[in-house]
PDBQT receptor file of N, H, CA, C and O in Angstrom, charges set to zero:
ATOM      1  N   UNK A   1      15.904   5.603  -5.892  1.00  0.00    +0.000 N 
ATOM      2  CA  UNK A   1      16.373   4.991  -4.695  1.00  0.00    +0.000 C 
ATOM      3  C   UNK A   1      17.683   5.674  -4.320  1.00  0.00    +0.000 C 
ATOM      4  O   UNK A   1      18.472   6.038  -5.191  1.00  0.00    +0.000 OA
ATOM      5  N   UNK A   2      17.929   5.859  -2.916  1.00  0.00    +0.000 N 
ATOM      6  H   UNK A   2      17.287   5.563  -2.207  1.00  0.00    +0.000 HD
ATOM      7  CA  UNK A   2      18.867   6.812  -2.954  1.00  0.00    +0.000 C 
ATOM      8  C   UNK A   2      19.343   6.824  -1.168  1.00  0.00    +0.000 C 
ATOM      9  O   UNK A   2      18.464   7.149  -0.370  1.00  0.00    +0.000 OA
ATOM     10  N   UNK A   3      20.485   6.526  -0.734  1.00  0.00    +0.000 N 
ATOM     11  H   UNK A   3      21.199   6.262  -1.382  1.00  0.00    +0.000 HD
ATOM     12  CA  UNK A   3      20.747   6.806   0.790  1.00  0.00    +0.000 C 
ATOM     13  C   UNK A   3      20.233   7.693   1.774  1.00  0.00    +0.000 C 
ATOM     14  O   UNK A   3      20.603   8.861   1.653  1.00  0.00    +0.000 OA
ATOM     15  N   UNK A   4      19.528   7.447   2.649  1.00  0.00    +0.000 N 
ATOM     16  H   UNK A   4      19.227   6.498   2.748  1.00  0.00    +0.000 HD
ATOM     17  CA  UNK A   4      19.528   8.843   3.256  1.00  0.00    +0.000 C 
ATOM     18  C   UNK A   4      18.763   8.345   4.465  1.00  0.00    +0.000 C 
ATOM     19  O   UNK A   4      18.474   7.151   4.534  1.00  0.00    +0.000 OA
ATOM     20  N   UNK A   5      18.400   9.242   5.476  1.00  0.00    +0.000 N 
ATOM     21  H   UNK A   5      18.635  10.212   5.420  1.00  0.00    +0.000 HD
ATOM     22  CA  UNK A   5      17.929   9.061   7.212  1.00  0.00    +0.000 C 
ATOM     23  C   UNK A   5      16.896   9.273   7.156  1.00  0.00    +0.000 C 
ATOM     24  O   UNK A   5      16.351  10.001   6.326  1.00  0.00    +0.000 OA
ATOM     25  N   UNK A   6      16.197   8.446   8.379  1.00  0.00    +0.000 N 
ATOM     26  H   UNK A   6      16.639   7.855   9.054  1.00  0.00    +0.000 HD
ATOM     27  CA  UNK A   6      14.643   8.274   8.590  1.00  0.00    +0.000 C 
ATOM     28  C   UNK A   6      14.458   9.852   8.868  1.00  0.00    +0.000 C 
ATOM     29  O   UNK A   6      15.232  10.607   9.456  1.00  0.00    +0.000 OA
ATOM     30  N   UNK A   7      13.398  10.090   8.366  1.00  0.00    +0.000 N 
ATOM     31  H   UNK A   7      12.769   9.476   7.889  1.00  0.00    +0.000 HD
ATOM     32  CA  UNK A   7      12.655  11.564   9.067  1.00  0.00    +0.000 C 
ATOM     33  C   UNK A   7      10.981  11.169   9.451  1.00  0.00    +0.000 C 
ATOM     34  O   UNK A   7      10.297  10.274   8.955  1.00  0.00    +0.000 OA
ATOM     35  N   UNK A   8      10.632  12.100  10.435  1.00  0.00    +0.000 N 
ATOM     36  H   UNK A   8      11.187  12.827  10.838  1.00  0.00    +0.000 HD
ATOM     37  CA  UNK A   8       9.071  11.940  10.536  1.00  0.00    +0.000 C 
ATOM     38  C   UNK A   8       8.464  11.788   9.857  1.00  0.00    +0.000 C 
ATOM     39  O   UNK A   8       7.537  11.030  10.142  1.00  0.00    +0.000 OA
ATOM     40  N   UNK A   9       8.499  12.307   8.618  1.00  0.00    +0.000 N 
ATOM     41  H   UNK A   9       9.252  12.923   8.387  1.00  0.00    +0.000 HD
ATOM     42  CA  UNK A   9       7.950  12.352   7.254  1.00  0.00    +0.000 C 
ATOM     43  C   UNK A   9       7.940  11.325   6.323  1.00  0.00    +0.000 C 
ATOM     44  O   UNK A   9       7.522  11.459   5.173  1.00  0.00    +0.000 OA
ATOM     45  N   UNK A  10       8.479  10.102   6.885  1.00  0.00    +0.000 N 
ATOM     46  H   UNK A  10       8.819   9.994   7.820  1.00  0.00    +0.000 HD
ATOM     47  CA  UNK A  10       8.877   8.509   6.547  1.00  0.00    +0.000 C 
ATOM     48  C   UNK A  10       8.256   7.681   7.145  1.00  0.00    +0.000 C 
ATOM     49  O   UNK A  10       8.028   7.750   8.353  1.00  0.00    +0.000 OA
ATOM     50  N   UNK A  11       7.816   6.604   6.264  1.00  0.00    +0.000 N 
ATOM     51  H   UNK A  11       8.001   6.548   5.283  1.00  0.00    +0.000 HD
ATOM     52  CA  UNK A  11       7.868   5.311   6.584  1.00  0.00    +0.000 C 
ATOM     53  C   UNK A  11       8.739   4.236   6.633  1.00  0.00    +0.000 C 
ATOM     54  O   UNK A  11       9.524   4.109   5.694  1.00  0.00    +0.000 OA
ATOM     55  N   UNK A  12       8.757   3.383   7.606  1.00  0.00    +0.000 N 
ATOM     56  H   UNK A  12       8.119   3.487   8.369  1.00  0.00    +0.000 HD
ATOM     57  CA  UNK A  12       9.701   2.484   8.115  1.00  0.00    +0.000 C 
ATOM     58  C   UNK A  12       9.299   1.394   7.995  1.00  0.00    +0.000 C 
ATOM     59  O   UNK A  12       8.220   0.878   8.284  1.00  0.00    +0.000 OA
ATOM     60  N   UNK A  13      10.899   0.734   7.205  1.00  0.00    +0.000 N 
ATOM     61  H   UNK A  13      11.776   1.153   6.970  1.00  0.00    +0.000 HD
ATOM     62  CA  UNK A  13      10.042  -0.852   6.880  1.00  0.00    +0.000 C 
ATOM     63  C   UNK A  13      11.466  -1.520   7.056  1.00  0.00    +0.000 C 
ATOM     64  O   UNK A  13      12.392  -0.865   6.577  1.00  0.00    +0.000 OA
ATOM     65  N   UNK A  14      11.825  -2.847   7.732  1.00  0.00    +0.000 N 
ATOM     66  H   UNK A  14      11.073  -3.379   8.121  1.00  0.00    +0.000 HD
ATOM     67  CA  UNK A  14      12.469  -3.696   7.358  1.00  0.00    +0.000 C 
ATOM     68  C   UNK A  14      11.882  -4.830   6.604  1.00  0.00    +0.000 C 
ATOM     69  O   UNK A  14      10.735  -5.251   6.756  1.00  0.00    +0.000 OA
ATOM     70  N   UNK A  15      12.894  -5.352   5.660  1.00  0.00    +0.000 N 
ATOM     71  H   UNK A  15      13.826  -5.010   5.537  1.00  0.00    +0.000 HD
ATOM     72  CA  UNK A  15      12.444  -6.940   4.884  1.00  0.00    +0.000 C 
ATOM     73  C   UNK A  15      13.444  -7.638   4.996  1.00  0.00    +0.000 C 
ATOM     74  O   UNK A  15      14.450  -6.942   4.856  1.00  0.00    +0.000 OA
ATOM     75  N   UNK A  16      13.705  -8.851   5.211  1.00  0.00    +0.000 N 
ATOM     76  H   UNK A  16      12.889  -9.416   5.324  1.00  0.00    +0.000 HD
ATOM     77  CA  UNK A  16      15.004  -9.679   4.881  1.00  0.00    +0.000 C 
ATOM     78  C   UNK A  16      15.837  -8.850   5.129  1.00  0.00    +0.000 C 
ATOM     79  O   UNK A  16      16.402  -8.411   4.127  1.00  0.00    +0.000 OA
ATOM     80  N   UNK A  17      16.323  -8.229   6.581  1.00  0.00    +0.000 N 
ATOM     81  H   UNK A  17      15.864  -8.585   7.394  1.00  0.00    +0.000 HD
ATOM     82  CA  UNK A  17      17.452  -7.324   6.909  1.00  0.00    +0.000 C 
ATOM     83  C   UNK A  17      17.709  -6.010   6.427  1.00  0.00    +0.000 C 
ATOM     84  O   UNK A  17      18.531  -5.225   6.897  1.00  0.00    +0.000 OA
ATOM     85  N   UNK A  18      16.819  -5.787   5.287  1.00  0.00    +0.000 N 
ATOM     86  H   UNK A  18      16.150  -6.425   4.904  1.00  0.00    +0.000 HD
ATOM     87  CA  UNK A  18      17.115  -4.144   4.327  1.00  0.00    +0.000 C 
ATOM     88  C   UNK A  18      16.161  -3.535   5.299  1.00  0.00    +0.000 C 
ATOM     89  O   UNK A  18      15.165  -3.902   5.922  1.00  0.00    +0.000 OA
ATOM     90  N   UNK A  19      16.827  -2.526   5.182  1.00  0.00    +0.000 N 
ATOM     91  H   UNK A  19      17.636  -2.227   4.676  1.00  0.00    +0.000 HD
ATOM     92  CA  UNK A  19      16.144  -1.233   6.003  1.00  0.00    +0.000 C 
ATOM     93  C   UNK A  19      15.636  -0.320   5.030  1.00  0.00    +0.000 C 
ATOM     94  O   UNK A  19      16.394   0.427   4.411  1.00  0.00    +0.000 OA
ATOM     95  N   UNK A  20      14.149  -0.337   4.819  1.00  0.00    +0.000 N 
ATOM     96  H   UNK A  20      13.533  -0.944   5.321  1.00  0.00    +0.000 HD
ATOM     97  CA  UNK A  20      13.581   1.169   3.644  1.00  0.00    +0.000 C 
ATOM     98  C   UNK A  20      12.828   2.067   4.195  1.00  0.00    +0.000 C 
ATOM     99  O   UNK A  20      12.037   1.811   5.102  1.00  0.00    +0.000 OA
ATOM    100  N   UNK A  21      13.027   3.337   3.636  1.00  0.00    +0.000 N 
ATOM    101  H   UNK A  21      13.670   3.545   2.899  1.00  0.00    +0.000 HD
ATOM    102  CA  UNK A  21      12.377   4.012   4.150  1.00  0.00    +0.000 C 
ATOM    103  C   UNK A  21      11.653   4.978   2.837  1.00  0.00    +0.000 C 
ATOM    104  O   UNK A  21      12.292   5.197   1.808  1.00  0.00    +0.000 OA
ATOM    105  N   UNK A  22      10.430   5.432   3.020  1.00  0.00    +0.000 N 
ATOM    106  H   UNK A  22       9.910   5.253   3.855  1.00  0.00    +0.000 HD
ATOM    107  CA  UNK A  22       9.256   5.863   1.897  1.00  0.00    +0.000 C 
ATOM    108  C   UNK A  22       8.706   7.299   2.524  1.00  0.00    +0.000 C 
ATOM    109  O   UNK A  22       8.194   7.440   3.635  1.00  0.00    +0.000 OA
ATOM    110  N   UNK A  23       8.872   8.026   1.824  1.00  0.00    +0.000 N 
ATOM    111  H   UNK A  23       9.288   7.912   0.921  1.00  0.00    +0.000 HD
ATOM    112  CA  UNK A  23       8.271   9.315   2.277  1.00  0.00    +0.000 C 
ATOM    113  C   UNK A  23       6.626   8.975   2.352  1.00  0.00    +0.000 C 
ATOM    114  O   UNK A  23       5.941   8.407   1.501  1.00  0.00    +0.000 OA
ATOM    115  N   UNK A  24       6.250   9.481   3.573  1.00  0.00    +0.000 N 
ATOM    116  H   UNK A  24       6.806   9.942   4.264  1.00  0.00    +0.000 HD
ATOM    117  CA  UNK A  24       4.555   9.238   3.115  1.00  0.00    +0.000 C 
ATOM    118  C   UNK A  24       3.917   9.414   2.394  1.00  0.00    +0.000 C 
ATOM    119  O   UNK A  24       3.196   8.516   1.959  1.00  0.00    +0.000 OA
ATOM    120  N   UNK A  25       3.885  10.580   1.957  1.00  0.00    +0.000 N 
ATOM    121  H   UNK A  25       4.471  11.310   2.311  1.00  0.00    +0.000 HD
ATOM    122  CA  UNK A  25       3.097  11.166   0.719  1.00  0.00    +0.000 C 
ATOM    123  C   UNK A  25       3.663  10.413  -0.424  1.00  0.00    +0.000 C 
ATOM    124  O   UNK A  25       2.743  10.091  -1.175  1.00  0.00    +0.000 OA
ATOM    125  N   UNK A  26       4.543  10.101  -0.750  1.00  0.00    +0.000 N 
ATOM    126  H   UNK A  26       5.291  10.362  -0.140  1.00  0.00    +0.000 HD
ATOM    127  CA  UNK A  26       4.427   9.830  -2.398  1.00  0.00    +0.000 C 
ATOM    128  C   UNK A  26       4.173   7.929  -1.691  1.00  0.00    +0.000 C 
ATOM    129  O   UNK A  26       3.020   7.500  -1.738  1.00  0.00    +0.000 OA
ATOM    130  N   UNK A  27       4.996   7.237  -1.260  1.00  0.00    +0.000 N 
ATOM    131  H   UNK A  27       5.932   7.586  -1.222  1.00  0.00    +0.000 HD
ATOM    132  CA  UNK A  27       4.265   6.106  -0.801  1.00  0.00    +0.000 C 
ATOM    133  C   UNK A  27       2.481   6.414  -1.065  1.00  0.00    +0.000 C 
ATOM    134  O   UNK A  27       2.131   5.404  -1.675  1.00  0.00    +0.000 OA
ATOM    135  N   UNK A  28       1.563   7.078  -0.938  1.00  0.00    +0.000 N 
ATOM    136  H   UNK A  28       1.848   7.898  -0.443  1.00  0.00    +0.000 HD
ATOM    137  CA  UNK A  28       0.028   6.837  -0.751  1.00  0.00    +0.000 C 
ATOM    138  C   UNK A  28       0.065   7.192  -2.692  1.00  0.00    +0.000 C 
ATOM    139  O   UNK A  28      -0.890   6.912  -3.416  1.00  0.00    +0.000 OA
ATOM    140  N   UNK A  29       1.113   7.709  -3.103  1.00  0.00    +0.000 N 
ATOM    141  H   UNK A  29       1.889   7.936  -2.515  1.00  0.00    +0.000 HD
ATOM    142  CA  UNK A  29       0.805   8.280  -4.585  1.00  0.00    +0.000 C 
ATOM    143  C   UNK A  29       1.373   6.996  -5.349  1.00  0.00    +0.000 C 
ATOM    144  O   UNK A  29       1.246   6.946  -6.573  1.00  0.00    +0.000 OA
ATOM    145  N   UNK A  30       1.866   6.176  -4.801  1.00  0.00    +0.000 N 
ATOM    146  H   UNK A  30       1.969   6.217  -3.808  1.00  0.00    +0.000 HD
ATOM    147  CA  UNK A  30       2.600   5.037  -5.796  1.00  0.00    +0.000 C 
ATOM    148  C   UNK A  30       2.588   3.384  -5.501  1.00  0.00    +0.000 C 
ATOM    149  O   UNK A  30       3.080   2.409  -6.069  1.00  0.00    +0.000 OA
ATOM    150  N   UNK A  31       1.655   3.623  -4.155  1.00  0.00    +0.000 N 
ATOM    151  H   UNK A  31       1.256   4.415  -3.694  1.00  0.00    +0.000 HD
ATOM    152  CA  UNK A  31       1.609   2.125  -3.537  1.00  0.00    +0.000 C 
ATOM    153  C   UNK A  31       0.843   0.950  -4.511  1.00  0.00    +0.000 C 
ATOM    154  O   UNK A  31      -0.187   1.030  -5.180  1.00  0.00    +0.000 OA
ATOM    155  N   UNK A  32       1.536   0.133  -4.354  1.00  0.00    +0.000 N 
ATOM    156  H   UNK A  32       2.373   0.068  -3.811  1.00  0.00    +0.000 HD
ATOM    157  CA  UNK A  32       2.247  -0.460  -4.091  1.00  0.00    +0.000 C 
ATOM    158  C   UNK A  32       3.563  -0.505  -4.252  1.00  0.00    +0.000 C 
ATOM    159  O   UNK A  32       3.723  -0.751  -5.447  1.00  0.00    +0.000 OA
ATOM    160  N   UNK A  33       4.660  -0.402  -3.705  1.00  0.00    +0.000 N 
ATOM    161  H   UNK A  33       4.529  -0.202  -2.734  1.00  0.00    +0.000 HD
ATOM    162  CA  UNK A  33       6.334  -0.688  -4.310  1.00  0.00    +0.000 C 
ATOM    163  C   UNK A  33       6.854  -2.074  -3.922  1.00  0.00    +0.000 C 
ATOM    164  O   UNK A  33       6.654  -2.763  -2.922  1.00  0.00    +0.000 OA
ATOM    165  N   UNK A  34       7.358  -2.207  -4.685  1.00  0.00    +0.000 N 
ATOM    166  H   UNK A  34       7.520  -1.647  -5.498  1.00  0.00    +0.000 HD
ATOM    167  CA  UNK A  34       7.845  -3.492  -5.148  1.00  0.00    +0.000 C 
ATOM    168  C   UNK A  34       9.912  -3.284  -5.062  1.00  0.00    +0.000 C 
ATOM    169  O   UNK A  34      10.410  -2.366  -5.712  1.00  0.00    +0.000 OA
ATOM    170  N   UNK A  35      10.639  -4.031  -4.397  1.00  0.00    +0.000 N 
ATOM    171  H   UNK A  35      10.234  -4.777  -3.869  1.00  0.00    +0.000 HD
ATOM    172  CA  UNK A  35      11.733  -3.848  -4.456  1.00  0.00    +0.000 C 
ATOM    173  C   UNK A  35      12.425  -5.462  -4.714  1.00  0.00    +0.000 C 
ATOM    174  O   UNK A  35      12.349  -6.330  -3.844  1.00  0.00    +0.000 OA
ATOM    175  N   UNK A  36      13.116  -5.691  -6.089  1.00  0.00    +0.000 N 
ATOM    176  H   UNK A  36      13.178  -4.987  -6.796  1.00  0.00    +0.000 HD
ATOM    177  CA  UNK A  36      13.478  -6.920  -5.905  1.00  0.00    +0.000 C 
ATOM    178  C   UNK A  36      15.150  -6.625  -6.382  1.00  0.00    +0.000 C 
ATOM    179  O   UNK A  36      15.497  -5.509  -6.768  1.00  0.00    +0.000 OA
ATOM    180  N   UNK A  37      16.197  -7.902  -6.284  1.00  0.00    +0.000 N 
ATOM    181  H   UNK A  37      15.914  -8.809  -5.971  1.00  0.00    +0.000 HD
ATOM    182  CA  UNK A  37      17.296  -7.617  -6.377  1.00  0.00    +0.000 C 
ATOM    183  C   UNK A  37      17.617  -8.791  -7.317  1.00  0.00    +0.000 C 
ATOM    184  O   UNK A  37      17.340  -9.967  -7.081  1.00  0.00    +0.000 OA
ATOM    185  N   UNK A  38      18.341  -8.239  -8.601  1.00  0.00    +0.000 N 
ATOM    186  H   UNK A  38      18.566  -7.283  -8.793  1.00  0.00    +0.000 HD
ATOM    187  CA  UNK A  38      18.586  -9.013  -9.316  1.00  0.00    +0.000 C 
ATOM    188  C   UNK A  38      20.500  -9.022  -9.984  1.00  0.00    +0.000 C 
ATOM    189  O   UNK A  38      21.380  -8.354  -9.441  1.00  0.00    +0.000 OA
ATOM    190  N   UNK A  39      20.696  -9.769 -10.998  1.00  0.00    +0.000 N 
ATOM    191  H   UNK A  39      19.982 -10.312 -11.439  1.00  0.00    +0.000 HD
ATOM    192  CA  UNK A  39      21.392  -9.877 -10.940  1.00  0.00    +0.000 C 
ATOM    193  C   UNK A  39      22.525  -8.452 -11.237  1.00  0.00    +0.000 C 
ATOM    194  O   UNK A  39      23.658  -8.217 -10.814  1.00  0.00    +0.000 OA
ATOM    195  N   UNK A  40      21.823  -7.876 -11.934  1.00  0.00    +0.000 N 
ATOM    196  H   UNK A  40      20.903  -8.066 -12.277  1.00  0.00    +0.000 HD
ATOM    197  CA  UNK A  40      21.862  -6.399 -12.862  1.00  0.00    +0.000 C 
ATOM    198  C   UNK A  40      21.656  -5.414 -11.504  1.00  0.00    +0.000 C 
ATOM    199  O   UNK A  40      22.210  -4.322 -11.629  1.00  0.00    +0.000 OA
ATOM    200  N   UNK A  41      20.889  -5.646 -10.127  1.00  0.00    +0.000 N 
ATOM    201  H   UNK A  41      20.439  -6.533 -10.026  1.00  0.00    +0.000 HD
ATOM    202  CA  UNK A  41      20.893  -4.397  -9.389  1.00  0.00    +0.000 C 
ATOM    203  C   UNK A  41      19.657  -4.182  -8.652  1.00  0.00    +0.000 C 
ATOM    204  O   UNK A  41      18.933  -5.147  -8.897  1.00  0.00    +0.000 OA
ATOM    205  N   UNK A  42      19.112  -3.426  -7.917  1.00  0.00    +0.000 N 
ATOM    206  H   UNK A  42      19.700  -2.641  -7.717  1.00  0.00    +0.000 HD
ATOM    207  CA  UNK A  42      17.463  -3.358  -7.512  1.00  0.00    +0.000 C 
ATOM    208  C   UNK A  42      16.888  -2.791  -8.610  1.00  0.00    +0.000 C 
ATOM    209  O   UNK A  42      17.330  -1.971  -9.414  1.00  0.00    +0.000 OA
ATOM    210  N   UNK A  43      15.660  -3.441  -8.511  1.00  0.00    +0.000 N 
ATOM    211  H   UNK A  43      15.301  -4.107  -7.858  1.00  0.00    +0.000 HD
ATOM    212  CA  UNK A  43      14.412  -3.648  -9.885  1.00  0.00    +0.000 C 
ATOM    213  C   UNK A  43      13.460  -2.743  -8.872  1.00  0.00    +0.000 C 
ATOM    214  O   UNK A  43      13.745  -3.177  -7.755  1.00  0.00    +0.000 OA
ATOM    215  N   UNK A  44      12.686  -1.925  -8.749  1.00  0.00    +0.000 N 
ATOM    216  H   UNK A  44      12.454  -1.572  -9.656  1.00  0.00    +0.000 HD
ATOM    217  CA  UNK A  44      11.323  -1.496  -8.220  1.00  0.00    +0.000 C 
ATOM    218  C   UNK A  44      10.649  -0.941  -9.343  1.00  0.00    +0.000 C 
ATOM    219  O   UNK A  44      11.102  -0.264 -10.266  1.00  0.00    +0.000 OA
ATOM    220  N   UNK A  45       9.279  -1.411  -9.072  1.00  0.00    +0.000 N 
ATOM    221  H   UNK A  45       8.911  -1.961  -8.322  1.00  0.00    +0.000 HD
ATOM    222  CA  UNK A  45       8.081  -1.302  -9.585  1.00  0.00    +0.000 C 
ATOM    223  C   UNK A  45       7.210  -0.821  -8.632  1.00  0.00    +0.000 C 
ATOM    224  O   UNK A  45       7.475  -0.958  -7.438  1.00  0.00    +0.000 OA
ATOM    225  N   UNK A  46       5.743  -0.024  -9.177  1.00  0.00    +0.000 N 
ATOM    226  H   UNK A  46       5.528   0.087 -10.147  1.00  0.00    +0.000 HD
ATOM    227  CA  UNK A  46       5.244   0.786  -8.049  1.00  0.00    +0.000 C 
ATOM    228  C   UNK A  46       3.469   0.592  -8.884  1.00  0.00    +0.000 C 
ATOM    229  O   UNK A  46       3.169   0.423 -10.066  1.00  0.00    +0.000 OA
ATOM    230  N   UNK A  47       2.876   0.676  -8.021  1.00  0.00    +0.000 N 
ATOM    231  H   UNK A  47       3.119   0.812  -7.060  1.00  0.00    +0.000 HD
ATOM    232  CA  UNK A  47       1.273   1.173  -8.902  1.00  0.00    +0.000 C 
ATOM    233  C   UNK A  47       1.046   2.527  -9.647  1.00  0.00    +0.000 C 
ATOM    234  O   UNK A  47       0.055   3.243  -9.797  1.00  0.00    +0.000 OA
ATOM    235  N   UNK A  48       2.357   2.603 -10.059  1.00  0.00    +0.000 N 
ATOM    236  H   UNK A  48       3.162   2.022  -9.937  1.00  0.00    +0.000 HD
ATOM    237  CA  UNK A  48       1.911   3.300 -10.846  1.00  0.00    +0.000 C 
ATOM    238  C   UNK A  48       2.050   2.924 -12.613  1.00  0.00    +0.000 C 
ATOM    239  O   UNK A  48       2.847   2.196 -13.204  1.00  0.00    +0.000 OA
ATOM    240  N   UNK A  49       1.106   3.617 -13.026  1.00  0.00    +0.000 N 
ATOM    241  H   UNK A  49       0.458   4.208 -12.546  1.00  0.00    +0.000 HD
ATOM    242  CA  UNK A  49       1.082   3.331 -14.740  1.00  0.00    +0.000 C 
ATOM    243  C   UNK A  49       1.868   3.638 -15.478  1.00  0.00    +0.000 C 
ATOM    244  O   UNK A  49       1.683   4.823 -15.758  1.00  0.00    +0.000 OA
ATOM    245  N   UNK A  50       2.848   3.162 -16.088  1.00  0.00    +0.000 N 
ATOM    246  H   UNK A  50       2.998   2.200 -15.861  1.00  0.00    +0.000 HD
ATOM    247  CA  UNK A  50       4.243   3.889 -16.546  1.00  0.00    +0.000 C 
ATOM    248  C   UNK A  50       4.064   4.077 -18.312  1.00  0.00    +0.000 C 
ATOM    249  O   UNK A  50       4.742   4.607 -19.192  1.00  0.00    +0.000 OA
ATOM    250  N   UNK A  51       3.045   3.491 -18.272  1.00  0.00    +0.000 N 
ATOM    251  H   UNK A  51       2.495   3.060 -17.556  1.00  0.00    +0.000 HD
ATOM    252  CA  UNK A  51       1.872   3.995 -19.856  1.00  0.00    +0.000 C 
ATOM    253  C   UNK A  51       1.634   5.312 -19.805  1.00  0.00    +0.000 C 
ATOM    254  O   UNK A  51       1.602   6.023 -20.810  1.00  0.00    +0.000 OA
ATOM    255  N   UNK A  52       1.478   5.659 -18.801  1.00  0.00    +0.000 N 
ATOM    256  H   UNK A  52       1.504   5.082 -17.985  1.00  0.00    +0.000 HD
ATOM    257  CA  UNK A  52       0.405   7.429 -18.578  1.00  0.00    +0.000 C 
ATOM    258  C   UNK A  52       2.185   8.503 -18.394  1.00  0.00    +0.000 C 
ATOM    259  O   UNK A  52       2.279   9.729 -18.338  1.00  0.00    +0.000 OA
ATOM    260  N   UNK A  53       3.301   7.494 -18.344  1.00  0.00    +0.000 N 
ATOM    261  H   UNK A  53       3.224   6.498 -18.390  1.00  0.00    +0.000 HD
ATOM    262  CA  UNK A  53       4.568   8.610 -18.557  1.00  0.00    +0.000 C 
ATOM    263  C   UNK A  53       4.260  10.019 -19.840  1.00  0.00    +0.000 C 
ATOM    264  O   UNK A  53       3.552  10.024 -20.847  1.00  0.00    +0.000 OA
ATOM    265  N   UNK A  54       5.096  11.030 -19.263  1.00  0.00    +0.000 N 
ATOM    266  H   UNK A  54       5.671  11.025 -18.444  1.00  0.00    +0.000 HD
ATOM    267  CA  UNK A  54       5.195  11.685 -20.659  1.00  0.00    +0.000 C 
ATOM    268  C   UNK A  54       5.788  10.837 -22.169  1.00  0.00    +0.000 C 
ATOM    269  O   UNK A  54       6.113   9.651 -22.132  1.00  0.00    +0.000 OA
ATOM    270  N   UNK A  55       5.853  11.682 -23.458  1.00  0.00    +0.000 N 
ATOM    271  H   UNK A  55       5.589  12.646 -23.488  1.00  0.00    +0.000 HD
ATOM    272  CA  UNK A  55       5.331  10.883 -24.389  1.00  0.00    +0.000 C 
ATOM    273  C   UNK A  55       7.175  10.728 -25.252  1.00  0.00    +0.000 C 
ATOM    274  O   UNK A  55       7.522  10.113 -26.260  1.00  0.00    +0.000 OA
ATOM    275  N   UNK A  56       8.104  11.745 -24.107  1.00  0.00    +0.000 N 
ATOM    276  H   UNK A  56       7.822  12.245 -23.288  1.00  0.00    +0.000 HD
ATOM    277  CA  UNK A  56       9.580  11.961 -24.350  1.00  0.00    +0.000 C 
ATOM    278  C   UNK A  56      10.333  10.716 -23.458  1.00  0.00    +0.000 C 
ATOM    279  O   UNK A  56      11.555  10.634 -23.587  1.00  0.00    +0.000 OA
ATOM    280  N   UNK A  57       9.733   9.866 -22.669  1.00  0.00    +0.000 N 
ATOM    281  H   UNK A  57       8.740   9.933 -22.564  1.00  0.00    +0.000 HD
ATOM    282  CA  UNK A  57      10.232   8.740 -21.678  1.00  0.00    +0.000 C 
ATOM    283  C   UNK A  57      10.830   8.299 -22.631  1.00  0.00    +0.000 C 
ATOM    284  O   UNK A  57      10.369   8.462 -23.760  1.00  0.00    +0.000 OA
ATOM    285  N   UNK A  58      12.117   7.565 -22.403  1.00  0.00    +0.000 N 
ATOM    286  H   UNK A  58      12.491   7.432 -21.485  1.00  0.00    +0.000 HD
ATOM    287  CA  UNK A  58      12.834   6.286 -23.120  1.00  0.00    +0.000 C 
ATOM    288  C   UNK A  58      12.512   5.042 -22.680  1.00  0.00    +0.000 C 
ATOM    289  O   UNK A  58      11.879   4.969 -21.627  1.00  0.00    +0.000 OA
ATOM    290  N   UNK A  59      12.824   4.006 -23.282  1.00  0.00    +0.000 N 
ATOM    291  H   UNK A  59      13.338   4.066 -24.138  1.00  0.00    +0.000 HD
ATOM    292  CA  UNK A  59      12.709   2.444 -22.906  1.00  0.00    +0.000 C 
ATOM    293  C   UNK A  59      14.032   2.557 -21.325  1.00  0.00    +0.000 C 
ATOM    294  O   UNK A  59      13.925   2.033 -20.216  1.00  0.00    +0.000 OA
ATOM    295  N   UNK A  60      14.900   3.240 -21.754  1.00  0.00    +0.000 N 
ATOM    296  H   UNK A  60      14.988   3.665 -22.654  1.00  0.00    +0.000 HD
ATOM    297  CA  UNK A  60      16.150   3.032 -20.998  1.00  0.00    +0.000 C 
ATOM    298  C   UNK A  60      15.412   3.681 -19.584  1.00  0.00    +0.000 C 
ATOM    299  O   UNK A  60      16.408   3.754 -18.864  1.00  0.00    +0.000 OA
ATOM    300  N   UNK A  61      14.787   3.964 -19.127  1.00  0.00    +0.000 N 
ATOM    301  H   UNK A  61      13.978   3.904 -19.711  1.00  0.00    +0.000 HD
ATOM    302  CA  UNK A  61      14.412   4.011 -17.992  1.00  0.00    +0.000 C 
ATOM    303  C   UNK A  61      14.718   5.559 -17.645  1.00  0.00    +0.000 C 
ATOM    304  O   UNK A  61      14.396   5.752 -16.472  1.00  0.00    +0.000 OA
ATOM    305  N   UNK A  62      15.211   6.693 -18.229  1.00  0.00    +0.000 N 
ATOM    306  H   UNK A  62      15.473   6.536 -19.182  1.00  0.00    +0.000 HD
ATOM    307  CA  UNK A  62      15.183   8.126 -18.158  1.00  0.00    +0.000 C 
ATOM    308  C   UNK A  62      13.811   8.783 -18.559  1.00  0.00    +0.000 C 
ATOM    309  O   UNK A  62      13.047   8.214 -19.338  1.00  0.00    +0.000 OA
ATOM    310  N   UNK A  63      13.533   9.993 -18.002  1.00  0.00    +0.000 N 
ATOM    311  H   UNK A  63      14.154  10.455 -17.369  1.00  0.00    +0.000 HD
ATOM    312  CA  UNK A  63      12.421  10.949 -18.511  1.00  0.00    +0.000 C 
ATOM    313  C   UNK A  63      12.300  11.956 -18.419  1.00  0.00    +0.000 C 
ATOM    314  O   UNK A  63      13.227  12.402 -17.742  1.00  0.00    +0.000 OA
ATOM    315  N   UNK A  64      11.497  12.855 -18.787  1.00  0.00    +0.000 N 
ATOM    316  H   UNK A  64      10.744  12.493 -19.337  1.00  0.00    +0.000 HD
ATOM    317  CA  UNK A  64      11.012  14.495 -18.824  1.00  0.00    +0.000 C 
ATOM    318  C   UNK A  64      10.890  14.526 -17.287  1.00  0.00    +0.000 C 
ATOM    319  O   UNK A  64      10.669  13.647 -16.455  1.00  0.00    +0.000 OA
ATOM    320  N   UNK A  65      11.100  15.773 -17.214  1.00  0.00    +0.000 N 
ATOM    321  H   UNK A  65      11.279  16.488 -17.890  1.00  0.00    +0.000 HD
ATOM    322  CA  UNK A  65      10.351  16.287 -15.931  1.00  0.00    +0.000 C 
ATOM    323  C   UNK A  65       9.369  16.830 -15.683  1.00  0.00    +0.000 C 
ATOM    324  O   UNK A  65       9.084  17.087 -14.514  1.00  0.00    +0.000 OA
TER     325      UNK A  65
């Protein structure tokens, strides 16, 4: 998640006043996303399988490239 300006190449969404925006292509590679706000910070979750990560992923939420 990260600041940045709508481009053509985006999808446009408001929710409850937040303004997001999703590149198309990986949006169709990860849909569903999920954005919630907790006390710790935004939480997103996506359809994707985070089982099928490489096998170097940490619990801490870093990974291979």
């Amino acid at each position: 998640m990260a600041l940045d300006e709508p481009k053509d190449t985006d999808n446009k969404y408001t929710v409850d006043n937040f303004k997001y925006i999703v590149n198309k292509d990986f949006m169709e590679k990860v849909k569903p996303i999920r954005v919630d706000f907790t006390a710790f910070g935004f939480k997103i979750s996506s359809g994707v399988d985070s089982g099928s990560a490489c096998s170097s992923c940490s619990t801490t939420g870093s990974c291979c490239s």
